[in-house]
C-alpha positions as a printed Julia matrix, in Angstrom:
256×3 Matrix{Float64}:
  39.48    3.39  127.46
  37.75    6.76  128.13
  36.41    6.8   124.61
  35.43    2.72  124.82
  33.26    2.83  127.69
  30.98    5.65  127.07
  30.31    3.56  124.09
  29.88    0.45  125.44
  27.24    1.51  127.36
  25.41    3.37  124.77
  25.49   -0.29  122.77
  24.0    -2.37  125.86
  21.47    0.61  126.38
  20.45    0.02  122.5
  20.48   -3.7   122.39
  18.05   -3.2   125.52
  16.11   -0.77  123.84
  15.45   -3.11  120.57
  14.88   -6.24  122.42
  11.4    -7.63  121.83
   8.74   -7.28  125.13
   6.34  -10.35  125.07
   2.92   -9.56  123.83
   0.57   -9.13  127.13
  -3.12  -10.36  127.7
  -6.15   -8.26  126.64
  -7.82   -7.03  123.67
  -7.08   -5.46  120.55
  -9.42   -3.21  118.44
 -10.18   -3.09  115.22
 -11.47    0.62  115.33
  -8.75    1.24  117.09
  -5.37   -0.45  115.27
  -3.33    2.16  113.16
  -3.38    2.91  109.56
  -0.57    2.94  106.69
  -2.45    3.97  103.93
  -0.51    2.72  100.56
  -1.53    2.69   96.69
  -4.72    0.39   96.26
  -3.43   -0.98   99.88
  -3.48   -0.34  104.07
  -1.86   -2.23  106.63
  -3.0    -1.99  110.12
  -0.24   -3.47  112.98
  -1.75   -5.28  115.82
   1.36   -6.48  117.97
   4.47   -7.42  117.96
   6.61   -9.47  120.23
   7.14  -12.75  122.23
   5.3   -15.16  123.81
   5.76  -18.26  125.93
   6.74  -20.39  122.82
   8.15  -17.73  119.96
  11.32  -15.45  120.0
   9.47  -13.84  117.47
   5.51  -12.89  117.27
   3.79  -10.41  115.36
   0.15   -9.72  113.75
  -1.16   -7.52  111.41
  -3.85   -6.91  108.59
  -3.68   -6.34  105.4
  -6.34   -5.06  103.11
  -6.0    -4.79   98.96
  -8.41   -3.06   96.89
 -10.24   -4.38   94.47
  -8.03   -4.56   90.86
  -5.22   -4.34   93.47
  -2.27   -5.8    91.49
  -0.86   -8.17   93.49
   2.94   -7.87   94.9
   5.83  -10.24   93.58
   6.07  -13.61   95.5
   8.17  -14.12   98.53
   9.48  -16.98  100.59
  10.33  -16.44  104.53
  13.49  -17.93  106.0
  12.91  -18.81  109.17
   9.37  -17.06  109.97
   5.83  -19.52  109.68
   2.61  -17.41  108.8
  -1.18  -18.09  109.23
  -3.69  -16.29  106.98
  -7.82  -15.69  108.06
  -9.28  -14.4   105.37
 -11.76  -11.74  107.39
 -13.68  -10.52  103.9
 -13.37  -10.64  100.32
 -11.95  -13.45   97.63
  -8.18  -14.54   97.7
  -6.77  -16.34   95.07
  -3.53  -17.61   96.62
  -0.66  -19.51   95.84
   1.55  -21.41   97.67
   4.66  -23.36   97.09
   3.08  -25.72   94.59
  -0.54  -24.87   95.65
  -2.65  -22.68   94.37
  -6.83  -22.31   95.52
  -9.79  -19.32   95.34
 -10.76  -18.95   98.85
 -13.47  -16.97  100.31
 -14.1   -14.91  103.99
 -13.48  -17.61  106.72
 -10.65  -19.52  105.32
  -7.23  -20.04  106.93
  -3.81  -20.3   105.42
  -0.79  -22.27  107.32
   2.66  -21.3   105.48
   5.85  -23.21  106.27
   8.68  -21.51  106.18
  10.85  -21.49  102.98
   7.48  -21.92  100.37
   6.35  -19.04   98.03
   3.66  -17.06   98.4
   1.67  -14.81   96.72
  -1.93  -13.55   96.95
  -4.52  -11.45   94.59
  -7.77   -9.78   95.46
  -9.86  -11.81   92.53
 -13.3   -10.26   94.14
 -15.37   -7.17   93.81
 -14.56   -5.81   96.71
 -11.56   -5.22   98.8
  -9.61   -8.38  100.5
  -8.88   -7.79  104.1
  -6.57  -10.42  105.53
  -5.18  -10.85  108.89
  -1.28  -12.56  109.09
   0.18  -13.68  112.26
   3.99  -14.34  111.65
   6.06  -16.39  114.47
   9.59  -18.15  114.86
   9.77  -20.33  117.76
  12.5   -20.84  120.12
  12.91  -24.03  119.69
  14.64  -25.15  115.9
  11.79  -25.04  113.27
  11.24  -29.04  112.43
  10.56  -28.99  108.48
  10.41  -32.46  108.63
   8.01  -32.19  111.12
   5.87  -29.77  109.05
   6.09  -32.39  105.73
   4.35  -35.34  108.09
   1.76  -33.29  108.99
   0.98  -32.14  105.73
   2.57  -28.8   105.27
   1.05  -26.18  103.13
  -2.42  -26.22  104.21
  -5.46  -24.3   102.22
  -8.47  -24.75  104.69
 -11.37  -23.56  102.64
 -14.31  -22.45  104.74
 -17.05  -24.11  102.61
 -15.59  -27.73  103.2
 -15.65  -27.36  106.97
 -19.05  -28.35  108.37
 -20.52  -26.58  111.57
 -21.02  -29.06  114.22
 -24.21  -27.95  115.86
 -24.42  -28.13  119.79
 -27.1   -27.16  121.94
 -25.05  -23.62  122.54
 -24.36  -23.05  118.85
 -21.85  -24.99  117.69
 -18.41  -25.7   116.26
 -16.0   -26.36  113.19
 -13.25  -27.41  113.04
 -10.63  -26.34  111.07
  -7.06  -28.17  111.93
  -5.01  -29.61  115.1
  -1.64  -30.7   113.73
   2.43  -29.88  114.81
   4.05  -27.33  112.36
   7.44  -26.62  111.29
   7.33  -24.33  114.63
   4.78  -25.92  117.05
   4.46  -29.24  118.41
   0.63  -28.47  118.67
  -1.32  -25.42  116.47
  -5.33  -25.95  117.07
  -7.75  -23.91  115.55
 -11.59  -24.1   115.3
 -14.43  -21.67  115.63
 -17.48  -21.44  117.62
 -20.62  -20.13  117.49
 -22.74  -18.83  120.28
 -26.89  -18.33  119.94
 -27.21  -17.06  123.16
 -25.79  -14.53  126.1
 -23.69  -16.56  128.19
 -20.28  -17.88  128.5
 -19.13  -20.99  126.17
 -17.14  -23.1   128.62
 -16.02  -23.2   132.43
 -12.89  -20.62  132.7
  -9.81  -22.35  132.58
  -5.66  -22.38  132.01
  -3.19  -24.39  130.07
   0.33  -24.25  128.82
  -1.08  -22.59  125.23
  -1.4   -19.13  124.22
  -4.36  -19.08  123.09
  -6.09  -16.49  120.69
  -9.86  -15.26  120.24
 -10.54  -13.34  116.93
 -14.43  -12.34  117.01
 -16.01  -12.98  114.01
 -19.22  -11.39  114.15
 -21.38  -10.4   117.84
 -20.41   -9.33  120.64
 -18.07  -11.24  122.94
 -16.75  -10.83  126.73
 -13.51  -12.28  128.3
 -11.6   -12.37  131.31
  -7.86  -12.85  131.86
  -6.66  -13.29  134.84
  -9.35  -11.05  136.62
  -9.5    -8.72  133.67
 -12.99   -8.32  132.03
 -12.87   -7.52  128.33
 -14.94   -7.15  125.13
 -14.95   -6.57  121.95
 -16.71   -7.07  118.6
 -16.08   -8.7   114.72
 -12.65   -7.61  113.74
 -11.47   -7.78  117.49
  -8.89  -10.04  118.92
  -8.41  -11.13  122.44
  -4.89  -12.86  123.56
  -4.35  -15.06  126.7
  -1.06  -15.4   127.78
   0.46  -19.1   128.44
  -1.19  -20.15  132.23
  -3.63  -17.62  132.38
  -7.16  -18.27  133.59
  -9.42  -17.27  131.27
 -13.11  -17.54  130.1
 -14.66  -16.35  126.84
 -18.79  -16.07  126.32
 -21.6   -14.13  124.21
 -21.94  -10.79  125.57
 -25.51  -10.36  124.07
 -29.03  -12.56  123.66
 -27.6   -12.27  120.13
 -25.54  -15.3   118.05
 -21.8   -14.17  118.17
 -19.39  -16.6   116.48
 -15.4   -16.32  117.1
 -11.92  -18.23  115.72
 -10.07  -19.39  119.0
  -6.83  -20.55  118.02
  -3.95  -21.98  120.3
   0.08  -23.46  120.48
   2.73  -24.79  122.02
C-alpha cells in the first residue's frame, strides 16, 4: 500500500495536468503565433482546448511552399475540420470531391472523408484549420442531410452591399458536430462599429481579413489586424467594429 499510493497520486496529478483548459476570450496574433519551420512547410499553433460545445478544440495554420509536394491523404475519426484559405491556390480533394480554390474560400470536412491538399500556385498556400469534436455524439447522418463535404469557393459568393459595407454569405447549416455552424464575412468602409454589442449561446469567432478591427469581450477592448483572430466565449457580450476611416473586412464565424 505504501508503494500504491505515492503512485496513485502521481497518476491523478498527471491526468490533471493533461486535461484540456477551455480556450478563453481575446485575441490572437498573427505576428505573434509560433513557428515550426519544416521542409518546403511551417505550422504556426493558435490554441488549443475546449469550449462551451467541444471536448476538443484546436486551431492552427499551415503554410506550403510553392512546388511543396503535397503529404499522403488522411481521414479523421472522430475530429470535423474547417479550412480558410488566407492566400495562395489549393487544389483540394475531398472524399469524392475534388476543386481549385483560391484566397477566401472555406472547407467543411466531416469526419471519416479523405483529404488531401496541394499548393497548385506560384506562391506559397497559407491555410488556417480549426479541428473540433463535440460533446455531444457526432450525427453523420446529420452531416449527409445537410450536404456534407462542402467546397465554398469565394468567387461564387456575391457581396451583399449595405450602406456600412456589406456582407456574403458563405453557409448556415448543422454538421456532423453542430446543430448550427454559421459563417459569413463582412466588410466595413468606415470607422465605426458593425452592430449593437450583444451575447448568445454561440462561440463565436472573428478572423480579420484585411484593416484594422477593434473588439470588446466582456469589458475587454481588443484589436488586431489581417491574419488576426478574435474569440468570444459562449454568453459573452461582445461588439466588433472598424478601427480606422479605412474599409476593413473580417470572417465571423459561430456554433452550437
Amino acid at each position: 500500500m505504501k508503494y500504491f499510493l505515492p503512485f496513485l497520486f502521481q497518476l491523478i496529478s498527471m491526468t490533471a495536468f493533461t486535461q484540456p483548459k477551455p480556450v478563453t476570450s481575446g485575441v490572437f496574433h498573427w505576428n505573434e503565433l509560433p513557428v515550426k519551420k519544416e521542409a518546403q512547410r511551417k505550422s504556426r499553433k493558435i490554441a488549443e482546448g475546449t469550449t462551451n460545445e467541444f471536448e476538443y478544440f484546436e486551431m492552427h495554420a499551415t503554410t506550403q511552399e510553392k512546388g511543396a509536394a503535397p503529404k499522403p491523404a488522411h481521414t479523421q475519426k472522430d475530429i470535423e475540420e474547417l479550412i480558410i484559405i488566407k492566400e495562395g491556390t489549393m487544389k483540394c480533394s475531398i472524399g469524392n470531391k475534388t476543386a481549385t480554390l483560391s484566397a477566401g474560400s472555406v472547407l467543411l470536412i466531416p469526419p471519416l472523408e479523405s483529404q488531401a491538399f496541394e499548393n497548385t500556385g506560384n506562391g506559397p498556400l497559407t491555410y488556417y484549420v480549426l479541428m473540433f469534436r463535440s460533446k455531444k455524439p457526432m450525427d453523420m447522418q446529420r452531416s449527409t442531410q445537410a450536404g456534407g463535404i462542402l467546397l465554398q469557393n469565394v468567387d461564387t459568393l456575391p457581396m451583399i452591399e449595405s450602406a456600412k459595407g456589406g456582407t456574403r454569405k458563405y453557409f448556415d447549416r448543422s454538421t456532423a458536430m453542430c446543430e448550427r455552424y454559421e459563417m459569413h464575412v463582412t466588410k466595413l468602409l468606415h470607422k465605426g462599429p458593425s452592430h449593437t454589442p450583444h451575447q448568445h449561446v454561440e462561440t463565436e469567432i472573428i478572423l480579420v481579413i484585411d484593416g484594422d478591427m477593434e473588439m470588446t469581450i466582456d469589458g475587454q477592448n481588443y484589436t488586431g489586424g489581417a491574419g488576426d483572430l478574435f474569440i468570444a466565449e459562449s454568453g459573452k457580450l461582445h461588439g466588433v467594429g472598424n478601427a480606422s476611416d479605412k474599409p476593413c473586412s473580417y470572417f465571423a464565424f459561430k456554433w452550437k
